[in-house]
N, C-alpha and C positions, 0 to 999 in steps of 0.2 A: 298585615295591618292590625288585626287583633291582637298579636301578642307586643308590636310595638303600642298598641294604646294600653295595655297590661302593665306597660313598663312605664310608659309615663303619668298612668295612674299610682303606682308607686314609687315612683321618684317624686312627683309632686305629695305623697302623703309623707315621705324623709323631708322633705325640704320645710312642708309645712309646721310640724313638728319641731325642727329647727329655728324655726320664725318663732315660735306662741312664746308668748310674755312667762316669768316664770311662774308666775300665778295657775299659766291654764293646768287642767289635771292631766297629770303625764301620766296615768295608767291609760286613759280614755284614748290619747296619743299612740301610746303604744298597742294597746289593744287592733288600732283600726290601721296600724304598719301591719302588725303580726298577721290581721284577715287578708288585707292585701296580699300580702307574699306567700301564705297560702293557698292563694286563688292560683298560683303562677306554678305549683309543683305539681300536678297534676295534666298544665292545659297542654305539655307536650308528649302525652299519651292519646293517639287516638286508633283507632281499627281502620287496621288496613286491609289492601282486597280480600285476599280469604276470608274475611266477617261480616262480608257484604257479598247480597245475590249476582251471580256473575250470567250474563248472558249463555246460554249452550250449555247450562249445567244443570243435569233433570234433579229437580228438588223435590223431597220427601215430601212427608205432609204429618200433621200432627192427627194425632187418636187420642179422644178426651176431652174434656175431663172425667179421669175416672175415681172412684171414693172408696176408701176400705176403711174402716173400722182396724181401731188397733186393741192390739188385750195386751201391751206388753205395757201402755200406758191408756189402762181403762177411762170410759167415757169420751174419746177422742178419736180422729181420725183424720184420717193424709188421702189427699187430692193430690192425685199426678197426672202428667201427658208423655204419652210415645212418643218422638220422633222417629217415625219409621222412611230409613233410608230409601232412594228408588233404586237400588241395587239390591235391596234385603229379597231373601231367597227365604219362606218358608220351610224348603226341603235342606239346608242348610244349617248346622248349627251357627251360631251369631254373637259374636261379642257385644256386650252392652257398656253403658258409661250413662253413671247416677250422677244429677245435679241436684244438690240438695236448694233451697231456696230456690226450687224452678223457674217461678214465677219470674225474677230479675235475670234468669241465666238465658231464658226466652225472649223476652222483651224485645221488640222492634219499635221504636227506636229504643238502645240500650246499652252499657257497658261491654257486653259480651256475644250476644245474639250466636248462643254455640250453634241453633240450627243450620247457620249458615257456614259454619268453620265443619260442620260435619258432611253438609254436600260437598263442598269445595275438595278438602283432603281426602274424602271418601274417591271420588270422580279420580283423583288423580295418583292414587293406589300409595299416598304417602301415610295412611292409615287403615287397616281394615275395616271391612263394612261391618257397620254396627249401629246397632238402637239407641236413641238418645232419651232417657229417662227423666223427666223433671219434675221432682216431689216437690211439696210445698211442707213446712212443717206443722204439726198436728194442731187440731184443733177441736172445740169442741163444738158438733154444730148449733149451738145459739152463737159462736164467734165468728165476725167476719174473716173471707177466706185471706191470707196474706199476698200483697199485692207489689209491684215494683214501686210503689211510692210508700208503701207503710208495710216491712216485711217479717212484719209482727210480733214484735217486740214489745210486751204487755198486753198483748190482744190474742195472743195462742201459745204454745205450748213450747216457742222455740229454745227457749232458753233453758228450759227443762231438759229437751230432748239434746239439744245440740252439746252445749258444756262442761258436763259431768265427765270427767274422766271413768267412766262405767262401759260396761256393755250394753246398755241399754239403748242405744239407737243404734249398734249394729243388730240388735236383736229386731228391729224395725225393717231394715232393708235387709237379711240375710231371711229372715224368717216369718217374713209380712208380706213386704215388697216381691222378693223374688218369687216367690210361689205363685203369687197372683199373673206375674208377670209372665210366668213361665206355661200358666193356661192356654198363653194365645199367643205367643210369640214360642218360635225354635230357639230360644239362649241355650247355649254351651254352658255344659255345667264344668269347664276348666274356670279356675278363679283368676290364672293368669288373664284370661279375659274376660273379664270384670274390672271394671273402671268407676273410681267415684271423685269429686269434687266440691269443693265449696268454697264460700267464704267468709272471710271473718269468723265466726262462731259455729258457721256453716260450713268452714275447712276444719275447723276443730271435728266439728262430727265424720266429716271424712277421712281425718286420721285417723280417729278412733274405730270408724268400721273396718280399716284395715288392719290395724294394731291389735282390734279383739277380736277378730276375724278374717286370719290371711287364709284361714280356709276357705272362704268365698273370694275377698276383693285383695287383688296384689295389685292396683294401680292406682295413686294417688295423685291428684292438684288442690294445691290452698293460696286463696289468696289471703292476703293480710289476716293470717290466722291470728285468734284470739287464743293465745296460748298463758293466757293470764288467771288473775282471779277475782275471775266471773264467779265458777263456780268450783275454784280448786283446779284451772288445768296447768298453772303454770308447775306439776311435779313432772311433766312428761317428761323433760330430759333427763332427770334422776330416774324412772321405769325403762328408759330409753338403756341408759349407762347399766343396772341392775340387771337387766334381761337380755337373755339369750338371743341374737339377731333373730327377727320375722321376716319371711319371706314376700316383701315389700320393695315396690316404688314407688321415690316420690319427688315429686317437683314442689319445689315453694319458693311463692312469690312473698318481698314485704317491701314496705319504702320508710326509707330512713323517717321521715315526717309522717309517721304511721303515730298512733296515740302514743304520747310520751308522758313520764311521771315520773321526776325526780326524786329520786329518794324513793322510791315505790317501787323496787324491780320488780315483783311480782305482778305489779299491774301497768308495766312498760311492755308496749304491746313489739315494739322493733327489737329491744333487747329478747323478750322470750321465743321471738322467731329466730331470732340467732342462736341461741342458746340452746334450741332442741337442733337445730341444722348439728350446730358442733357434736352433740351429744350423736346423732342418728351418723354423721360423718366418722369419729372415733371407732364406733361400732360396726364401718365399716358396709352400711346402706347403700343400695343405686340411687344415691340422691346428685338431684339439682337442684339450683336455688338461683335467684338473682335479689339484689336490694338495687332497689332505685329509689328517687328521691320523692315520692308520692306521698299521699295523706294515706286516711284509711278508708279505702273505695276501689271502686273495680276495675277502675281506668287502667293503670299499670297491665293488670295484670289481664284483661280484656286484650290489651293491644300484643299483646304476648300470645297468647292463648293458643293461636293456631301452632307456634315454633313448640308451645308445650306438649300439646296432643302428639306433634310429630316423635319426640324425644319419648314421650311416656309409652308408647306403641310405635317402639323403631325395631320391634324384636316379631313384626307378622312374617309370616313365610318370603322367601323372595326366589324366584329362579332366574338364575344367570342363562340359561341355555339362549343363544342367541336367536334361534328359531323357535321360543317361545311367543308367538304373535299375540298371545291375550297376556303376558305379563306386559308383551310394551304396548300395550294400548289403554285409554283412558277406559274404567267403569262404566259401563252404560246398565238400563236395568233391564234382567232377567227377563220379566215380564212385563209388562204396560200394568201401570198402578190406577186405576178406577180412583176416581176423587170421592172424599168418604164428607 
């Protein structure tokens, strides 16, 4: 019913349009077709069961908020939360996966709600058990923390951190992050498992922690990367083309109705995500990609998200042995997890 009322809310705004006198003002016209049919590229993206709590499936629990101080960007500092699986084993080393803008990667209700896509695929052995990390980006404390409704954008340090084509936000999560993390959690110091994410400006900074650092993180997702210029990132595909392959992978998501600017390739947000795809493709990368027909939001790539995780960590250990009874059984945990 909703998307037939979608539809004849925009057929009646063509129709009306065609009705106005020629007097009325046709940018004002067109303006309010073009909202319309925007509101439509998006509404057939939504989360499906693995992004939603399933009955029978023991769910982790979050640890946090916790606060570190950063010296890589003085007078700042990043609030993060654990998701710690109910299968995670102390005694075990542990693959991990960084969400940068945590705050909207968490979110219930949300575009993406990973905590739930990592019980789900965890339980069912189509991803290794692993911690689910979500940073917020830096700030300074008289700035409020960045939130799923305002993810701070002039109000903290994102755009600083995330954009630059630099090392400087992998030097955040390789040489901040992971230390802190590695206090109180078993991570595996293999980078193959190591996993980071993001989006928009927040998948820029996730390329870049692998691309500056595939000696920590070789596993990558973006959605509707901002591979433009914000801040100088649309050369990635020429560092891409110029440098020796990194040992990386990656998934990227865009939607054709992602920001568009004609005449502006550099700050044509759909063009530049093809563009490094082609470049990172030519060179020969584990890469995936899909474009679908979305804005630039999470939806896409949210309703995606669980088939990504599967793809980006399809390489955990597997035994065929037929009288293996714990590979074919569902995860259950370790130990009984105490609520914190």
């Amino acid at each position: 019913m909703k998307t037939f009322l979608l539809g004849m809310a925009l057929f009646h705004l063509l129709v009306s349009a065609e009705a106005q006198p020629t007097s009325a003002p046709p940018a004002a016209i067109k303006s309010a077709v073009k909202r319309a049919a925007a509101n439509t590229n998006d509404f057939f993206y939504r989360l499906g069961p693995d992004s939603k709590p399933m009955d029978g499936i023991p769910k982790g629990r979050f640890v946090g908020p916790t606060v570190i101080p950063s010296i890589v960007f003085p007078g700042t500092q990043h609030t993060y939360f654990v998701y710690v699986p109910a299968q995670y084993d102390p005694v075990q080393p542990t693959s991990v996966m960084i969400f940068n803008d945590g705050q909207a990667m968490m979110a219930e209700p949300g575009d993406v709600q990973a905590q739930n896509v990592l019980d789900n695929l965890i339980f069912r052995r189509e991803i290794p058990v692993m911690l689910g990390v979500f940073i917020n980006p830096g700030r300074r404390p008289d700035q409020p923390e960045p939130s799923p409704r305002d993810w701070g954008d002039g109000t903290s340090n994102r755009a600083e951190e995330y954009n630059p084509p630099t090392d400087k936000y992998a030097r955040v999560i390789v040489d901040e992050l992971l230390p802190a993390l590695m206090k109180d959690y078993n991570i595996s110091p293999d980078p193959e498992l190591h996993g980071i994410m993001g989006a928009s400006s927040g998948g820029c900074a996730a390329f870049s922690v692998a691309w500056f650092r595939p000696d920590s993180f070789r596993k990558v997702i973006t959605f509707v990367g901002s591979y433009t210029d914000i801040r100088g990132e649309y050369i990635y595909p020429e560092l891409v083309a110029e440098t020796e392959r990194k040992p990386f992978r990656i998934f990227m998501q865009d939607g054709r109705n992602d920001i568009r600017r004609p005449g502006k390739p550099n700050n044509d947000w759909f063009l530049q995500n093809v563009r490094l795809m082609k470049a990172l493709t030519k060179k020969g990368y584990d890469l995936n990609y899909t474009w679908g027909i979305g804005n630039h939001g999470q939806k896409q790539g949210g309703a995606i998200f669980p088939e990504m995780m599967r793809w980006l960590w399809r390489d955990q250990p597997v035994s065929t042995d037929p009288d293996d009874q714990v590979e074919r059984s569902f995860r259950f945990p370790v130990t009984p997890i105490s609520p914190k």
